[in-house]
C-alpha positions as CSV (number, residue, x, y, z in Angstrom):
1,X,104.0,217.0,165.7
2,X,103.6,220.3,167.8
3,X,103.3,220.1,171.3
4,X,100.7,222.6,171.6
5,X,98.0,220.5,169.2
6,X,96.8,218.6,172.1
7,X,98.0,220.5,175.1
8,X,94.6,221.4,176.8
9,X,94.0,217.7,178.0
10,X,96.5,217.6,180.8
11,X,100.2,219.0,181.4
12,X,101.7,214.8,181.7
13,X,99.6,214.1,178.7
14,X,101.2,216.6,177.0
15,X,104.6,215.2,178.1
16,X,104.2,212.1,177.4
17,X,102.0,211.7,174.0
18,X,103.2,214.9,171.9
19,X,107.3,214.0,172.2
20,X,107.1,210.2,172.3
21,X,104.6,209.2,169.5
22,X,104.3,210.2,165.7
23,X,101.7,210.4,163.6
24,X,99.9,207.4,162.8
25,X,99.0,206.7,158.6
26,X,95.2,206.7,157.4
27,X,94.7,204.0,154.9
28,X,91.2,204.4,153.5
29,X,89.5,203.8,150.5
30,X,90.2,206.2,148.4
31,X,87.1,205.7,146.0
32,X,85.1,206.7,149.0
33,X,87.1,208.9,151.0
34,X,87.6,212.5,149.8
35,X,91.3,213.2,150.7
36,X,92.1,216.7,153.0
37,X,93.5,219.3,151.4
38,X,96.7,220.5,152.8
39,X,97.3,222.9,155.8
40,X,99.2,225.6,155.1
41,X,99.8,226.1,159.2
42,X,98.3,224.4,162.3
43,X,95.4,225.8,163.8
44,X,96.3,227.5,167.4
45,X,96.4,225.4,170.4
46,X,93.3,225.3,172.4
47,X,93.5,227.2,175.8
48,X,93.7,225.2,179.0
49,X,91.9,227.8,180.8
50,X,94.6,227.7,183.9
51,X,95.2,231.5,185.0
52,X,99.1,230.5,184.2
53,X,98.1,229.0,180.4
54,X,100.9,230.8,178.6
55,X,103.6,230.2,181.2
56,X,102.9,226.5,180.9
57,X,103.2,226.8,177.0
58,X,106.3,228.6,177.1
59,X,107.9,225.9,179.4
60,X,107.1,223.7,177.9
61,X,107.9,224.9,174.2
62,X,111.5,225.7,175.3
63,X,111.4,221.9,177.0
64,X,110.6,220.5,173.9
65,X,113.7,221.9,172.2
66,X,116.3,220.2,174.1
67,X,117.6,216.8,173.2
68,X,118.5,215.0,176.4
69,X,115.3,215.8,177.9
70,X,112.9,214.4,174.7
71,X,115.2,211.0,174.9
72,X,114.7,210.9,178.8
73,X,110.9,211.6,178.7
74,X,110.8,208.4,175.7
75,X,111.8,206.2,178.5
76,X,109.7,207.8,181.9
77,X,106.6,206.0,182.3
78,X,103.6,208.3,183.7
79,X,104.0,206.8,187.4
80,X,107.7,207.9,187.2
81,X,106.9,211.6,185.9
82,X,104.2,212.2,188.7
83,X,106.4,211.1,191.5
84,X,109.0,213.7,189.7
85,X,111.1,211.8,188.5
86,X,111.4,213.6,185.0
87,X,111.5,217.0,186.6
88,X,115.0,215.8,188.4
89,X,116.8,215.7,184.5
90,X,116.3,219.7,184.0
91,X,120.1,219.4,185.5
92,X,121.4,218.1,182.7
93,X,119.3,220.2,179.8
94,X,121.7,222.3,177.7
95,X,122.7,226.2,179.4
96,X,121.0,227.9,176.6
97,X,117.5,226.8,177.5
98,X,118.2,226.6,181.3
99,X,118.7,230.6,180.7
100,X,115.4,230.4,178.7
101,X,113.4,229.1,181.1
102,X,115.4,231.1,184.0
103,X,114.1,234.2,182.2
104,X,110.5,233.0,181.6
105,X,110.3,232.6,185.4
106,X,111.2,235.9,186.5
107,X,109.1,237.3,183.6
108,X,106.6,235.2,185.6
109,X,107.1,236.2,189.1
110,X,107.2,239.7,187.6
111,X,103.6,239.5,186.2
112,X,102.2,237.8,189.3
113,X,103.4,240.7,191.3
114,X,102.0,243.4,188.7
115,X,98.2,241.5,189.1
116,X,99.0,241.4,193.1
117,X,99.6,245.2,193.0
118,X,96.7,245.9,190.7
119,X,94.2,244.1,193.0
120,X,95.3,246.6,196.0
121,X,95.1,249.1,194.5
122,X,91.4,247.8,193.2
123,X,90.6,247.1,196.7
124,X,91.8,250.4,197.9
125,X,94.8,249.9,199.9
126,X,97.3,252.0,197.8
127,X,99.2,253.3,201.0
128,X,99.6,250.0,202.4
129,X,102.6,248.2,201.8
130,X,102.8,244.7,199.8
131,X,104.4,241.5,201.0
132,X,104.6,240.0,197.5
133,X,106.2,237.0,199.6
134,X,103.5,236.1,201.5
135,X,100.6,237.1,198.1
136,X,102.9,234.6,196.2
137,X,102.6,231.5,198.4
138,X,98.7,231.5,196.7
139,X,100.7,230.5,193.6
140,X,101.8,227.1,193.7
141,X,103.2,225.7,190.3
142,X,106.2,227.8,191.0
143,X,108.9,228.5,193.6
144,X,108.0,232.0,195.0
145,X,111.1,231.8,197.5
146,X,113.8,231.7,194.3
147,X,112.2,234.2,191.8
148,X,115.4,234.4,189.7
149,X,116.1,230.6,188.3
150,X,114.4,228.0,187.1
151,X,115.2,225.1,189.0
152,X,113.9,220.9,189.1
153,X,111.5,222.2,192.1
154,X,109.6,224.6,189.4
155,X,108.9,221.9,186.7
156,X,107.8,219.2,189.2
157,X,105.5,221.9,190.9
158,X,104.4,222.9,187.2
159,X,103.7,219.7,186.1
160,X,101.7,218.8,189.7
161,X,100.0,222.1,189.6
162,X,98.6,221.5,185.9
163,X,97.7,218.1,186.4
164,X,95.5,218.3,189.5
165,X,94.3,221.9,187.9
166,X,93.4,220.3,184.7
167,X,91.5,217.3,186.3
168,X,89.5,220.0,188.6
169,X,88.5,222.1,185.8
170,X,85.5,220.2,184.7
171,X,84.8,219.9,188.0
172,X,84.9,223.8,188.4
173,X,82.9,224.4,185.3
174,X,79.5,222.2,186.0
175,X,79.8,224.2,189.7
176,X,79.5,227.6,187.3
177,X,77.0,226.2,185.0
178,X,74.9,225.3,188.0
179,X,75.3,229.0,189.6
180,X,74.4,230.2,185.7
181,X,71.1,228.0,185.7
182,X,70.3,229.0,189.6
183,X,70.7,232.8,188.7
184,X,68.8,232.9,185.4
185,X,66.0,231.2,187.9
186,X,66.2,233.3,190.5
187,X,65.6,236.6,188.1
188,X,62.8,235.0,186.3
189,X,61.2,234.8,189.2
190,X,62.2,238.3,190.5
191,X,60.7,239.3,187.3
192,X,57.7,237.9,188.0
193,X,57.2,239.3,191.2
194,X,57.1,243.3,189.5
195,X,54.3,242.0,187.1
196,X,50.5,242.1,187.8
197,X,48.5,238.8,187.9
198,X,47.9,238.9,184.1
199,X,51.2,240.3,182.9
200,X,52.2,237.1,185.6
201,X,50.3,234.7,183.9
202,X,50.9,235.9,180.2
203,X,54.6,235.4,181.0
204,X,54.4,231.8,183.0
205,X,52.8,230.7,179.9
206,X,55.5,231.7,177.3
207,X,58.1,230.1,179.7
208,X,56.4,227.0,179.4
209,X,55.8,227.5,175.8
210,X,59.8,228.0,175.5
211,X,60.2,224.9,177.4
212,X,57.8,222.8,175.3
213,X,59.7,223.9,172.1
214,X,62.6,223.4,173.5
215,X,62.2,219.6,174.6
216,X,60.4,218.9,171.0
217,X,63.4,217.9,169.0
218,X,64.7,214.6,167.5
219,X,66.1,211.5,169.4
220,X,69.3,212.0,170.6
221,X,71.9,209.2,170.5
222,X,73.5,208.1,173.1
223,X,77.0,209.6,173.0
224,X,79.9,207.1,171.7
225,X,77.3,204.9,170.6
226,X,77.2,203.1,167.5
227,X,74.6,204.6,166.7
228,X,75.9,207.9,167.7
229,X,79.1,207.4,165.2
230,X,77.5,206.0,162.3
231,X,75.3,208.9,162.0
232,X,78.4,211.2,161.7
233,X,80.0,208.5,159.1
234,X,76.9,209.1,157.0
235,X,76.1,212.5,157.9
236,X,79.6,214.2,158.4
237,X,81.9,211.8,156.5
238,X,79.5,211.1,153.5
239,X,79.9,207.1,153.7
240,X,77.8,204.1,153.6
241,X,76.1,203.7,156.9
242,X,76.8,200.3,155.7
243,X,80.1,200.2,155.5
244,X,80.8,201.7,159.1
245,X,84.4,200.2,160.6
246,X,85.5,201.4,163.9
247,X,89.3,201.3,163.4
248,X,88.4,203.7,159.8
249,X,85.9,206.0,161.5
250,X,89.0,206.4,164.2
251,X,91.7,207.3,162.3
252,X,89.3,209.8,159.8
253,X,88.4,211.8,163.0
254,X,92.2,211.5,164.9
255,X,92.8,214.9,162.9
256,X,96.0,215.7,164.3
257,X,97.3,212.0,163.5
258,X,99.0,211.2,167.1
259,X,96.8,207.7,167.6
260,X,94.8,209.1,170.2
261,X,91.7,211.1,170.5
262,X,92.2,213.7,172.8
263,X,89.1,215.8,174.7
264,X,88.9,218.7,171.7
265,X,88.5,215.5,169.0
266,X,85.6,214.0,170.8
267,X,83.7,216.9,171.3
268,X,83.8,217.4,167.7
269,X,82.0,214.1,167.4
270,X,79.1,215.3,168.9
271,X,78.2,217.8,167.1
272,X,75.7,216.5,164.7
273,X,73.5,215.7,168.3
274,X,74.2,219.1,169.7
275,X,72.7,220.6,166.3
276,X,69.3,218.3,167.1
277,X,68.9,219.9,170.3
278,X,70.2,223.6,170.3
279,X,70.0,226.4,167.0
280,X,71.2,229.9,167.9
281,X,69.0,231.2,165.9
282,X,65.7,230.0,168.3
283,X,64.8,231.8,171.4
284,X,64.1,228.8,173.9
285,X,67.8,227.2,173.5
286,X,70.7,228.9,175.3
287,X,73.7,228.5,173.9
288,X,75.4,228.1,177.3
289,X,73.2,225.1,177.9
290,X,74.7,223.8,175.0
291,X,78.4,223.7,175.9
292,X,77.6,222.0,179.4
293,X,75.8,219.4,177.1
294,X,78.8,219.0,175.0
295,X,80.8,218.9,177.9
296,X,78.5,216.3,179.7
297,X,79.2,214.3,176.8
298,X,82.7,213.8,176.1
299,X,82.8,213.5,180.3
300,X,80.6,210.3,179.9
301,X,82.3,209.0,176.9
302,X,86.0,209.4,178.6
303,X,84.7,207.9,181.7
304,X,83.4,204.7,179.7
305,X,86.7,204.4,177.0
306,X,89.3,206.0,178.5
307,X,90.3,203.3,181.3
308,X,94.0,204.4,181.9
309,X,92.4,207.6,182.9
310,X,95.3,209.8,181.1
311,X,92.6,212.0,179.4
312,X,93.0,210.4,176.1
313,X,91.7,207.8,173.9
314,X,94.0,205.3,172.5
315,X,92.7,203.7,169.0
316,X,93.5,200.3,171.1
317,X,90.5,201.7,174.3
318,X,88.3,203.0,171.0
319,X,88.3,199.5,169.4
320,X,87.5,197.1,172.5
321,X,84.8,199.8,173.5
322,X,82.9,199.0,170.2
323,X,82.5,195.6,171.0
324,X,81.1,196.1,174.6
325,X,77.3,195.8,174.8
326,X,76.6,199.5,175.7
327,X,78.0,200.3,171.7
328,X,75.9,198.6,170.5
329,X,72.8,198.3,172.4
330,X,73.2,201.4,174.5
331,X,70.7,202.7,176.8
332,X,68.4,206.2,176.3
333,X,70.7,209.6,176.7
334,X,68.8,212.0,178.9
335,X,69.5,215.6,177.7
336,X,69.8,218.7,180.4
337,X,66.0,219.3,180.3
338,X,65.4,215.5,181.5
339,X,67.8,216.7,184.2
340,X,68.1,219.4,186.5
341,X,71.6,221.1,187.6
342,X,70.6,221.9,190.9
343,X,68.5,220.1,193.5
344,X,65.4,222.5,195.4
345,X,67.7,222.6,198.4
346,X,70.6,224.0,196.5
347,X,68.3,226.9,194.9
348,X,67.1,227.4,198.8
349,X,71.0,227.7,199.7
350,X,71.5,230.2,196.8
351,X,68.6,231.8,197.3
352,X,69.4,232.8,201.1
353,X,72.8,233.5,199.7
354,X,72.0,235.9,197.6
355,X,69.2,237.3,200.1
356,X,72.3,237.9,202.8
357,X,74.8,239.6,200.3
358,X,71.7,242.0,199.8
359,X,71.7,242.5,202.9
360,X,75.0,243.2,203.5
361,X,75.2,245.5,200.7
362,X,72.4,247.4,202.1
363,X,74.3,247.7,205.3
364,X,77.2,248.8,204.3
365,X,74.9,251.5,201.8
366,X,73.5,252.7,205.0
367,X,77.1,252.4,207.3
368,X,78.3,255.1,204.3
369,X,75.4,257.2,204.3
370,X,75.7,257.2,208.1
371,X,79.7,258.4,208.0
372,X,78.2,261.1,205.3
373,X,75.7,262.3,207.1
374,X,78.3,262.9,210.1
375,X,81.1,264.2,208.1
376,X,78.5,267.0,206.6
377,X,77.7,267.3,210.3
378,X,81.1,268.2,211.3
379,X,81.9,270.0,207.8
380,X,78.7,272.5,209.1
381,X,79.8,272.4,212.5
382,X,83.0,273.8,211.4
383,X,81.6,275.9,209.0
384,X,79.4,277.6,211.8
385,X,82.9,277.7,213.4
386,X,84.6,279.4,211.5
387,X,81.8,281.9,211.1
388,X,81.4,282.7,214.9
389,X,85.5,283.3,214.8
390,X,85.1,285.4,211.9
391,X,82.2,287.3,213.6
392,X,84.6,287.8,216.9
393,X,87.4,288.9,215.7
394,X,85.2,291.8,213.4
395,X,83.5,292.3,216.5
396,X,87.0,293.1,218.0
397,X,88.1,295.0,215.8
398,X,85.7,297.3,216.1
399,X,86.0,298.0,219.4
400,X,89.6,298.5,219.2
401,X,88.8,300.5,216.3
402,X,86.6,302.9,218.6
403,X,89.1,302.6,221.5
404,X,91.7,304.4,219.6
């Protein structure tokens, strides 16, 4: 099993679940269950989305190969490997990928200082000269003070940095869906403001229209659900509705086979709800809408099974969730348009925000119109200069011309 299949739930999960456990056997019915055709390769790993994604891969990829450290991290429990406690057996992983991993690093550092250099010279500052020391401290999941080796200090920094990343990056993306729905807002009603009162009122009314259409769709099951599952058993899987049994409906949807359903797997499980809700063909859904449904979703579903918290669903967590009462009697799943991203006092905030980088923008338009204005002052000063010089010395010249 690859390391990279379920990589994008968290760097320890990675470390943990993709060495230590092998794939788990699906025994179905096979009267009823059509059987997969075979791969010819894996599809590509899902990005994690961390600026430093490919480092991590590489690291980790070269980890993999090397004996002592697989045995070592069957018998570190996750406690262990936070407190860095795996990180301390890089001393005794083999020369040849120590050398590997030394070279990824300054490869690394290299890059880091390229982007560092790029943004100066973005900004402007290419005569100024650049403490890549001091830039580098911003980049914590390595040691910037040894750029040459990779030592136990990198991989426990590495595996820190990608955890607490990792577990911030949903967290990160509902703050940019928010700013998304508060800026689409905002130039609706900048639009509105350039229209006349019918052109106004023609528009308000299509919004609402949109918004009407929008809302009018089937009911949408409540995510990890019963009934939310047996619709994809019947729907997705083609089986008896009937027939539906958790520990079956697990292991057909664990595609990978590793026991567990990671984030990417239970987002695929929602799918058949998203489709009720959003069609990219109509012009009242948004497709972005659509993803921060998806993601609200398999958020709500993890925080309700997964109860070790390691950002994976065990088939043991899957099974005593389908006996709880919110399986199978679960409550009504409100959808985005049942709620708002951002409160009235947040669109105030944004809207002032917004209002005072105009305003700054306008102020520094005017600052460099002003330092124009003087520049072509001085250029015609010194124009008129050189003119009155020029005139002298002819003037000079002539009269030294008549003198002799």
């Amino acid at each position: 099993m690859s390391w990279s299949q379920v990589f994008h739930t968290s760097c320890l999960v990675l470390l943990v679940h993709l060495l230590c456990l092998e794939a788990v056997p699906i025994s179905l019915d096979k009267t009823k269950v059509n059987q997969p055709e075979d791969k010819a390769s894996e599809p590509p790993p899902s990005d994690t989305g961390l600026h430093y994604d490919r480092y991590l891969r590489e690291v980790i990829d070269f980890l993999e190969k090397d004996q002592h450290f697989r045995e070592k991290l069957h018998n570190t429990d996750m406690e262990d490997i936070k407190m860095g406690k795996l990180a301390k057996e890089l001393d005794f992983v083999s020369h040849h990928v120590r050398t590997q991993l030394d070279e990824l690093k300054r490869q690394e550092v290299s890059r880091l200082r390229t982007l560092i250099k790029a943004k100066q010279d973005i900004e402007g500052g290419n005569d100024m000269a650049v403490d890549h020391q001091a830039l580098l401290k911003q980049f914590e999941y390595l040691n910037h003070m040894n750029p040459h080796t990779f030592e136990v200090e990198d991989l426990d920094r590495l595996i820190k940095s990608a955890t607490n990343d990792l577990e911030n990056y949903d967290k990160e993306r509902h703050e940019e869906f928010k700013k998304y729905e508060m800026t689409k807002d905002h130039e609706r009603r900048e639009h509105l403001k350039t229209l006349d009162d019918e052109g106004r009122k023609k528009e308000e009314e299509h919004y609402e229209e949109m918004k009407k259409k929008h809302a009018d769709h089937p009911k949408v099951n409540h995510p990890g659900s019963q009934n939310q599952f047996k619709e994809v058993w019947e729907e997705a899987d083609g089986l008896d509705p009937e027939d539906f049994d958790p520990k079956t409906f697990f292991k057909l949807h664990d595609s990978n086979g590793d026991g567990f359903f990671d984030e990417q797997e239970l987002e695929a499980l929602f799918t058949k709800e998203l489709e009720k809700i959003y069609d990219p063909t109509n012009e009242e859904d948004d497709m972005v809408e659509m993803e921060e449904e998806r993601l609200r979703m398999r958020e709500h579903v993890m925080n309700e099974v997964d109860t070790n918290k390691d950002r994976l669903v065990s088939l043991e967590e899957f099974l005593i969730a389908t006996k709880k009462k919110e399986f199978l009697e679960p409550d009504s799943w409100e959808t985005l348009e049942q709620n708002q991203a951002y409160t009235d006092e947040e669109m105030r905030e944004f809207e002032e925000h917004l209002a005072q980088q105009e305003e700054d923008l306008n102020q520094k338009a005017s600052d460099l119109q002003k330092q124009r204005d003087e520049l072509e002052r001085q250029q015609e000063q010194h124009n008129q200069q050189v003119l009155c010089d020029c005139n002298a010395l002819l003037l000079c010249g002539i009269v030294l011309f008549d003198m002799s």
